[in-house]
N, C-alpha and C positions, 0 to 999 in steps of 0.2 A: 672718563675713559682715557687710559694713555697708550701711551708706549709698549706696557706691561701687561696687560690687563685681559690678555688672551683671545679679544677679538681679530687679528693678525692672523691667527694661529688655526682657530676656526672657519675664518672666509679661505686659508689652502684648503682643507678638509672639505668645507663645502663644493669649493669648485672642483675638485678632484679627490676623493676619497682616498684614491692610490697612495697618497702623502701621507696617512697613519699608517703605521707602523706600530702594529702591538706582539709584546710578546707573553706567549700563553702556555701554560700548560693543561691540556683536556682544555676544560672550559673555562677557568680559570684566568684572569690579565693578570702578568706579571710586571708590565711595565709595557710605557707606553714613548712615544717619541712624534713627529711631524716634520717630515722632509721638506726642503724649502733649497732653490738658487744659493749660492751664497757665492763671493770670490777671497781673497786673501784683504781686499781694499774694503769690502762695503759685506755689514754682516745679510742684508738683502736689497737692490737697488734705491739710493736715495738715502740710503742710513749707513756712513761710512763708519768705520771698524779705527776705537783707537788704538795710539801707537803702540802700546802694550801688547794688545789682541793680534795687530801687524806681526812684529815680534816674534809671538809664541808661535805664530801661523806657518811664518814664513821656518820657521827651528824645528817643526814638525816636517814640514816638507821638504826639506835638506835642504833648506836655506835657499828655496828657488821661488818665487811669488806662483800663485795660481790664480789662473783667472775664473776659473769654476772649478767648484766643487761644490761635494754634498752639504749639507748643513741640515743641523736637527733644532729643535724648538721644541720646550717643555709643551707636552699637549694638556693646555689649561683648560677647566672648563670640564674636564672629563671626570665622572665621580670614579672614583676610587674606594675600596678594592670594588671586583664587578668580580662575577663568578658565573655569567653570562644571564639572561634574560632580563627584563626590564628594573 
C-alpha cells in the first residue's frame, strides 16, 4: 500500500461522509470526487506540493499563495458505473 492506493481517500469518507461528492443523474453516478484540506504548499498536511504544482497553483489564483482551500482526490475504490442499489 502506498501513496496511491486509495486508502487516504476512503479513511476521509469514512470519517465524514460529507467528503464525497457524487454527481448523478436520477439514479444514476456520473462522477465522483472526495474533498479533502489542501493549501497552495502541501497537497494535504505532511505531503508538500512540488514546485511545478506551487506554480500552477499560485497562476490559478492570480498569483497570490493560499493557505486553504478546497482540494478534490480521485475517489478510488468506488465501483463504477453504479446506477444505484448494491
Amino acid at each position: 500500500m502506498g501513496e496511491n492506493d486509495g486508502t487516504v481517500e476512503m479513511k476521509y469518507v469514512a470519517e465524514d461522509p460529507s467528503h464525497l461528492i457524487l454527481w448523478k443523474d436520477g439514479e444514476m453516478i456520473l462522477g465522483h470526487a472526495i474533498w479533502h484540506e489542501s493549501t497552495t504548499y502541501e497537497h494535504r498536511k505532511g505531503v508538500p506540493r512540488d514546485q511545478e504544482e506551487k506554480r500552477l497553483l499560485k497562476e490559478l489564483l492570480g498569483g497570490k499563495p493560499s493557505q486553504i482551500a478546497g482540494g478534490f482526490a480521485p475517489a478510488k475504490g468506488l465501483r463504477e458505473p453504479h446506477s444505484g442499489g448494491s
